[in-house]
C-alpha positions in Angstrom: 0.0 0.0 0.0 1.2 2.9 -1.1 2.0 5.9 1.1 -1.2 8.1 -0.6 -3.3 5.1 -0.4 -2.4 4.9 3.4 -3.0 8.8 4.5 -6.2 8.2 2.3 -7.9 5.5 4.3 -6.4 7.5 7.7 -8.5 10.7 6.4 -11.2 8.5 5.7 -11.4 7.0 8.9 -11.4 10.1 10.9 -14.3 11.7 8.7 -16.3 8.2 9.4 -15.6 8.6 13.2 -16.7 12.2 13.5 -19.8 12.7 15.6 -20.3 16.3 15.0 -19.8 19.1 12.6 -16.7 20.5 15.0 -15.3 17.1 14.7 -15.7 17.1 11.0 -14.0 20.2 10.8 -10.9 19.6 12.7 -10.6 16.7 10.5 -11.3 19.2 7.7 -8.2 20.9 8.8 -5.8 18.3 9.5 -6.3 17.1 6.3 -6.7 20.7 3.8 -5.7 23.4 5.8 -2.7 25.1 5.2 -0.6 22.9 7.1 -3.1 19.9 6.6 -1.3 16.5 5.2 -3.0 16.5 1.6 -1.8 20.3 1.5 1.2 19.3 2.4 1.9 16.8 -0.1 0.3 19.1 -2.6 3.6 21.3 -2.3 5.6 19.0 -2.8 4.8 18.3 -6.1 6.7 22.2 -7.3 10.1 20.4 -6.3 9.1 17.4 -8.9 10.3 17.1 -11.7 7.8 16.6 -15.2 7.9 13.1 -15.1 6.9 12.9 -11.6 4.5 15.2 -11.4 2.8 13.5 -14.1 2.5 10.3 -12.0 2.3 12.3 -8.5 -0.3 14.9 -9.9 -3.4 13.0 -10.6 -2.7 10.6 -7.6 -2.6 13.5 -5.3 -5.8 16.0 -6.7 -7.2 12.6 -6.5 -6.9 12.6 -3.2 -7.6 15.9 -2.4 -11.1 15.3 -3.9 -12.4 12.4 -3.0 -11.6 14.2 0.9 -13.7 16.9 0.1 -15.9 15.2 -1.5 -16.2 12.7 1.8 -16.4 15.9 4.0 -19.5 17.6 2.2 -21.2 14.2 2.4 -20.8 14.1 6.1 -21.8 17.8 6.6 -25.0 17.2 4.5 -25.6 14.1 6.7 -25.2 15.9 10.0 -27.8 18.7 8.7 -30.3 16.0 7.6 -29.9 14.4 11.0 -30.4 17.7 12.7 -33.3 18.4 10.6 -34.7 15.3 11.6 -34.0 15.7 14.7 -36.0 19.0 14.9 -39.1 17.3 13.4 -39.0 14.7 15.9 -38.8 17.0 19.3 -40.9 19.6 17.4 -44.1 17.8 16.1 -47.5 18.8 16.9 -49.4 15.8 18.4 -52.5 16.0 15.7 -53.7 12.6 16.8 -55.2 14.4 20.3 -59.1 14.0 20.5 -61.1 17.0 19.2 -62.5 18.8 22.3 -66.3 19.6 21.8 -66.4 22.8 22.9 -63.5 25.8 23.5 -61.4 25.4 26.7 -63.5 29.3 27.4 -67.2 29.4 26.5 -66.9 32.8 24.9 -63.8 32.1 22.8 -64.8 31.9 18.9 -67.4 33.5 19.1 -69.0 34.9 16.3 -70.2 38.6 16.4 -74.1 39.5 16.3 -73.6 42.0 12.9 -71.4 39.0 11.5 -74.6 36.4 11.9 -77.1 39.1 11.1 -75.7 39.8 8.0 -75.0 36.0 6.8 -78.8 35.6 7.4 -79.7 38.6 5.5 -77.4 37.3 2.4 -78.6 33.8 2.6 -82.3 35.1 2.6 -81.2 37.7 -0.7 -79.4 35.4 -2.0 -82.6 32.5 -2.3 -84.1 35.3 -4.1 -81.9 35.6 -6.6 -79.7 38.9 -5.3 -75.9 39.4 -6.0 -73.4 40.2 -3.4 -71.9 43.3 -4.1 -69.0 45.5 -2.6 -67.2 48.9 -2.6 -64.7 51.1 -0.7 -65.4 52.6 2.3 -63.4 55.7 1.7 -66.0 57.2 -0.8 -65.9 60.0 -3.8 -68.2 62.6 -2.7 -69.3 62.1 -6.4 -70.6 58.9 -6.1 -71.8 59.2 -2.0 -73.9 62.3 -2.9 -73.8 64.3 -5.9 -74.9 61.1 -8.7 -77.5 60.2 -5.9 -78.9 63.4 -6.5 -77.9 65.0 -3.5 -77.1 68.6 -4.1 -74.3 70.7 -2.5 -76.8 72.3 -0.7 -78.2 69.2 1.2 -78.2 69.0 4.8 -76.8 65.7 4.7 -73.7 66.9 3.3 -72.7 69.3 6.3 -70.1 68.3 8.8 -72.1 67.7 11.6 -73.9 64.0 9.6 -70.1 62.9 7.3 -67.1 63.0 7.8 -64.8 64.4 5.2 -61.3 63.5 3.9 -59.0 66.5 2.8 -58.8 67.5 -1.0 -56.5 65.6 -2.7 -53.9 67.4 -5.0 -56.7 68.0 -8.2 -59.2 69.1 -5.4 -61.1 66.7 -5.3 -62.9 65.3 -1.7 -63.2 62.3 -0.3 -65.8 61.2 2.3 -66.0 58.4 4.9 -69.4 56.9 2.8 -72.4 57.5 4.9 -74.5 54.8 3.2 -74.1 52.3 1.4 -75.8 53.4 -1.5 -72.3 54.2 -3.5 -71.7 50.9 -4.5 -75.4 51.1 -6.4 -74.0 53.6 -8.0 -70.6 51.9 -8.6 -72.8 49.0 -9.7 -74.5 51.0 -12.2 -71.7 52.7 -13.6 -70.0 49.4 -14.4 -72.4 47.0 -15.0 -75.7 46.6 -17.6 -79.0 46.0 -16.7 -80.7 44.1 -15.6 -79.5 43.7 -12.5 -80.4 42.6 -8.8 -77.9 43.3 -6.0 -77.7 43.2 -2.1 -74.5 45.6 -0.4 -73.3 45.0 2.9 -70.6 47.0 4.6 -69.6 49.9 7.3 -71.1 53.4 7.0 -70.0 56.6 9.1 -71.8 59.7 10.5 -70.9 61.5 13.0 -73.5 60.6 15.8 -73.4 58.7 18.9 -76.1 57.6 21.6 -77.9 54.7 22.6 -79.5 54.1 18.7 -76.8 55.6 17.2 -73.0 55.2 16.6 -70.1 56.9 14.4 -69.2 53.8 12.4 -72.9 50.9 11.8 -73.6 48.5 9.5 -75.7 49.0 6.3 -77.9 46.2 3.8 -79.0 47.8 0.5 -80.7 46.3 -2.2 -81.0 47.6 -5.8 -83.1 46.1 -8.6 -83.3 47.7 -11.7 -84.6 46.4 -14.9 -87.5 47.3 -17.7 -90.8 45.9 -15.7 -90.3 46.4 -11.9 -92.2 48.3 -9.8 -93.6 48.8 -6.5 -95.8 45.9 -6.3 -92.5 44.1 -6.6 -90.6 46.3 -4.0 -93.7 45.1 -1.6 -93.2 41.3 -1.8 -89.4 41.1 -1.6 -89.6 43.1 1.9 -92.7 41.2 3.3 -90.6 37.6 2.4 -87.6 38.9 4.0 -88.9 40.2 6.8 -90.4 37.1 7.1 -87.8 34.9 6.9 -85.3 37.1 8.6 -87.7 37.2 11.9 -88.8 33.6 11.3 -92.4 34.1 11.5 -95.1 32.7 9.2 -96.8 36.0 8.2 -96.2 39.7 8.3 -98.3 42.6 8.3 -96.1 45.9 7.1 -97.5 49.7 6.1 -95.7 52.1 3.4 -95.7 56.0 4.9 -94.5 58.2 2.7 -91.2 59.8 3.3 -88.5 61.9 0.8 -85.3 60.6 0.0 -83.4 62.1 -2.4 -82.2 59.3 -4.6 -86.0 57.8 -4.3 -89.6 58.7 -5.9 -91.9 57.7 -4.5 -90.1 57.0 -0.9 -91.6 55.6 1.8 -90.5 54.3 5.7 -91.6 50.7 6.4 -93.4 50.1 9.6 -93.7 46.3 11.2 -96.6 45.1 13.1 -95.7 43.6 16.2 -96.2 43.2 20.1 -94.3 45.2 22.6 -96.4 45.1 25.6 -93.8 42.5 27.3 -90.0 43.0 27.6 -89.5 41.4 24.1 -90.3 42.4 20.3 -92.5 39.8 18.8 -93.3 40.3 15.5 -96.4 38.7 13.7 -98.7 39.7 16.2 -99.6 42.4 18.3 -101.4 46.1 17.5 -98.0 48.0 17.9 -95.6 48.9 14.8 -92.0 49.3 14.3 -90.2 51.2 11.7 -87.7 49.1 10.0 -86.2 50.3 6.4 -86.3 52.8 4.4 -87.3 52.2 0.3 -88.6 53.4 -2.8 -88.4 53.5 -6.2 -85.2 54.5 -8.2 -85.1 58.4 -9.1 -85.0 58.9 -13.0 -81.9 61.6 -11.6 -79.9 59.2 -10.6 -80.5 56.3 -13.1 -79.8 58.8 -15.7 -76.5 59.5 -13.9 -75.4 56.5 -14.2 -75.6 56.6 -17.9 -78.8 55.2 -18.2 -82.2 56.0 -20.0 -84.8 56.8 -17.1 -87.9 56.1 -19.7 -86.5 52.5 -20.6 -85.2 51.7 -16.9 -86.5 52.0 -13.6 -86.2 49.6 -10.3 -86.4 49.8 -6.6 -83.6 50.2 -3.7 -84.4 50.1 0.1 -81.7 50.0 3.2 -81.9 49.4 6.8 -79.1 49.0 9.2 -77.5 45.7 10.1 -76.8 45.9 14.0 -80.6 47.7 14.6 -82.3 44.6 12.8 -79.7 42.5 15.2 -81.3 44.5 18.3 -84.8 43.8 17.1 -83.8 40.2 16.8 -81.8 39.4 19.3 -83.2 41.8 22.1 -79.8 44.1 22.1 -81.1 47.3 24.2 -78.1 49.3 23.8 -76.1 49.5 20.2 -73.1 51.1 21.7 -72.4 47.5 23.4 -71.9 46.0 20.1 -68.2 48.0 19.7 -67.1 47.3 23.2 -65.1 44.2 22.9 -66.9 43.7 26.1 -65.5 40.0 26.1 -68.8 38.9 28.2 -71.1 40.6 26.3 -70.0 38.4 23.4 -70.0 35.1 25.3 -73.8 36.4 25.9 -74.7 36.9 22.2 -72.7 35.6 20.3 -73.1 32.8 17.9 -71.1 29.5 16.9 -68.9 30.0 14.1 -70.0 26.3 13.2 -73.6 27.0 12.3 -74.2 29.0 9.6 -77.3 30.1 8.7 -79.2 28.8 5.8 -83.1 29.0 4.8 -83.0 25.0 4.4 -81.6 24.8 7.8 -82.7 27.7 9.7 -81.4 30.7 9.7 -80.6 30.5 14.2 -80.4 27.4 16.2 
């Protein structure tokens, strides 16, 4: 055995009996550092002459190879070993038994506007009404003036919106104070005929026991060549049914103004509040609920529309005041609390979602 063959099954040897990577690396050394055996005999091959570095050369970069190549095989071991190592004391235990209910009662709780407004899509939706969705940070265009809401409105002073600066072309941006922009955006980007339901935050600044800066609004907008009132009458009377889960309503039309509206008109419920709940269905009492009406030729002929081919209906009411009605809420400034016990009180579980085949509460 040659003297090359001998230092290479000594290298070998030690790279086998390394247990870790400082191990491996003063084997590293010993053998290719600058003082290292192979390096060693590597400089020896300058005082050869050509005849012997011929037969030296190859036998030694040989060498030198194979070692490195030995020590990166190692290395990648030990880093596999560690990595398996790290799975091993690391792994979740997913074989556990699923508990039945949350270590705390209230945790995971899903908020009364969350489950109010899934029923109120799910009922929409059975009727054949689109989701539809828009920024909350509004133009003033599309908030007020294509509604036909002039600058002169009341609802445009400072003490009902909130108002963003001008931006560098001048124009202003609002905090929308109704949902009724993304009808607008609807319009504007869509063709009729079309039948859409709009849920989302709405701002005004206002604050007591009915009344907060930031609610919840539902709007719904049909418009096509046929509808009218008649129509508007029986999509409120079915959801009000199915949204208060009763088998019969009995609602009155009073006429109101809104601007983006003729005719307009507040909806009124009939119900019972002589005890310390709302029931609805029965009773000699009434409840305003929504506000509706039928499309204003202004504002469908804003949207680029013909007013004398196209005309529809639109009606809103707000999210967490049809959650008081329902649920028996007395206070809507609870609702933005994050009074952790008020939730566990009325909230809902995030495993039953409502549905009209189903129920829309449990």
């Amino acid at each position: 055995m040659s003297d090359i063959d001998s230092l290479e099954k000594e290298i070998m040897g030690a790279i086998a009996a390394s247990g870790d990577d400082a191990a491996l690396e003063a084997v590293r050394v010993a053998a290719l550092g600058k003082k290292g055996s192979v390096s060693e005999l590597l400089k020896t091959l300058g005082a050869m002459s050509a005849d012997e570095r011929k037969v030296k050369g190859p036998l030694i970069n040989g060498l030198k190879d194979r070692v490195t190549a030995a020590l990166a095989d190692k290395k990648e071991a030990f880093a596999a070993a560690a990595l398996q190592h790290r799975l091993e004391t690391e792994r979740v235990d997913i074989t556990l038994p699923v508990r039945t209910e949350p270590l705390d009662p209230g945790a995971g709780r899903l908020h009364p506007v969350g489950q109010v407004t899934d029923e109120i899509i799910a009922i929409f939706a059975d009727m054949g009404f689109q989701l539809a969705d828009g920024p909350d940070i509004e133009l003033d265009d599309y908030n007020f003036t294509k509604l036909n809401i002039p600058p002169e409105h009341p609802a445009r002073q400072m003490h009902d919106t909130f108002y963003m600066r001008p931006d560098a072309n001048g124009a202003r941006h609002v905090l929308r104070t109704h949902t009724s922009a993304v009808q607008i955006r609807h319009m504007l980007a869509q063709k009729p005929p079309y039948r859409i339901i709009v849920t989302g935050r709405t701002y005004r600044s206002d604050s007591d026991q009915t009344h907060t800066p930031m609610f919840h609004q539902v709007e719904g907008l049909v418009i096509d060549e046929s509808t009218h009132m008649g129509h508007l009458k029986w999509t409120l009377e079915e959801f009000c049914k199915a949204f208060f889960e009763v088998k019969s309503v009995t609602m009155r039309f009073r006429a109101s103004h809104f601007p983006f509206t003729e005719p307009s008109a507040e909806v009124d419920i009939q119900c019972d509040r002589s005890g310390s709940e709302v029931k609805f269905g029965q009773g000699n009492d009434w409840l305003e609920i929504l506000g509706c009406g039928m499309v204003h030729p202004k504002v469908i002929a804003n949207c680029g529309l013909d007013p004398s081919r196209y005309q529809g209906f639109a009606f809103g009411c707000g999210v967490d005041r049809m959650a008081m009605l329902k649920y028996g809420m007395p206070d809507l400034r609870a609702f933005f609390e994050s009074d952790l016990r008020w939730l566990k009180h009325y909230g809902f579980s995030l495993l039953e979602q409502p549905s009209l085949a189903g129920g829309l509460t449990r």
